[in-house]
C-alpha positions in Angstrom: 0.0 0.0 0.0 1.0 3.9 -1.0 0.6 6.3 1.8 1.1 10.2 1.7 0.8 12.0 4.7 0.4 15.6 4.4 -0.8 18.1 7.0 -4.1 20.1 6.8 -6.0 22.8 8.5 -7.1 20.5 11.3 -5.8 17.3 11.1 -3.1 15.1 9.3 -4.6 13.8 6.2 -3.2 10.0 5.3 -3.7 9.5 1.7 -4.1 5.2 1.1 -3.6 3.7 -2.1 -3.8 -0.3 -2.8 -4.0 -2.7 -0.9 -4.2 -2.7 2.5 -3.2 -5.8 4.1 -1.3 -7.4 6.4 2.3 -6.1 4.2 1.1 -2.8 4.7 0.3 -2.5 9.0 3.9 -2.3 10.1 4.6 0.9 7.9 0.5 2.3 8.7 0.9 1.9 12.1 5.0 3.5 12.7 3.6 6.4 10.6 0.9 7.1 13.0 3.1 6.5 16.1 5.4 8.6 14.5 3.2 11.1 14.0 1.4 10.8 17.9 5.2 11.3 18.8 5.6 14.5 17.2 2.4 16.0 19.4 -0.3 14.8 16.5 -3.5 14.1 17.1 -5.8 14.4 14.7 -6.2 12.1 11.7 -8.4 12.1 8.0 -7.8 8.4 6.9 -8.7 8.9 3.0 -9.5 5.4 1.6 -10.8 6.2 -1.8 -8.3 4.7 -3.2 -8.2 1.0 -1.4 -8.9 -1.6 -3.4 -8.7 -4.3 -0.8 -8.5 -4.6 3.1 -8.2 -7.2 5.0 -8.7 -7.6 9.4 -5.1 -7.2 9.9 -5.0 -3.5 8.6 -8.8 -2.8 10.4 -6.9 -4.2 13.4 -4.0 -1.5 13.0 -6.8 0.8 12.3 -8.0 -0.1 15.7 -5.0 0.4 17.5 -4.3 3.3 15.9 -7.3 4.8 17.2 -6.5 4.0 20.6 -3.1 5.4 20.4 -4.8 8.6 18.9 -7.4 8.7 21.8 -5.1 8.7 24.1 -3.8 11.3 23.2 -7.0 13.3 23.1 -7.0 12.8 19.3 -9.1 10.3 16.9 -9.1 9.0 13.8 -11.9 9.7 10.9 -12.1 7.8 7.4 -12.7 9.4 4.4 -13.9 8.1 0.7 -14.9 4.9 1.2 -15.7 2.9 -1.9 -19.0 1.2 -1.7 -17.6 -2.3 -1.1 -15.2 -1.0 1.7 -18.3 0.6 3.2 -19.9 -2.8 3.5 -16.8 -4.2 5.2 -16.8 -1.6 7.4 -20.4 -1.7 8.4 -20.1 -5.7 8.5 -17.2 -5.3 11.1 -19.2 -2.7 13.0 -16.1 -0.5 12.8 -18.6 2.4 11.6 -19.8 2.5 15.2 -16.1 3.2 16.4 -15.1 5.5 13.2 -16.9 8.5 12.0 -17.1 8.1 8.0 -16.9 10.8 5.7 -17.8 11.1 1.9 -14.8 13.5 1.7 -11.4 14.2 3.2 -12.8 18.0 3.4 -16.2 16.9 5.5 -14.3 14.6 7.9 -11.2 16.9 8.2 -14.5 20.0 9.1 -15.6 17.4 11.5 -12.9 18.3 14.2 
């Protein structure tokens, strides 16, 4: 999986791109850390452009949440494709994430 982080108004924006899977979690989740470490908080997770996931990335997902909330911060997702949208409403993760059609609507949602 790609991933470009780039800071916006409000929050760190996380750009995804691939496949997200268990090859990708190591790098996902030392990029947030690193990013907690450095005093941030506040995440946009945009996802438009994942093709696949699978429960070791929604796990990191999870965790990375934690770490966020911890820190006062959280995480929201962005642009999920229709078929992500099902996984994530299958896992009940949309009860623990807020989802967003846009990276502009979640990143206005802090």
């Amino acid at each position: 999986m790609e991933q470009e982080v780039r800071k916006g108004e409000k929050a760190v924006i996380i750009s995804c791109k691939g496949r997200a899977d268990m090859s990708a979690v190591s790098d996902f989740k030392a990029e947030i850390k690193r990013l907690i470490g450095e005093g941030e908080g506040k995440f946009v997770i945009d996802m438009g452009e994942i093709i696949f996931v699978d429960s070791s990335f929604l796990g990191a997902l999870v965790a990375c949440l934690r770490s966020a909330n911890k820190k006062g911060g959280d995480i929201k997702i962005a642009n999920l494709l229709p078929h992500m949208r099902s996984i994530f409403e299958l896992t009940r993760l949309h009860r623990l994430f807020e989802i967003y059609d846009s990276v502009e609507k979640a990143e206005a949602g802090f």
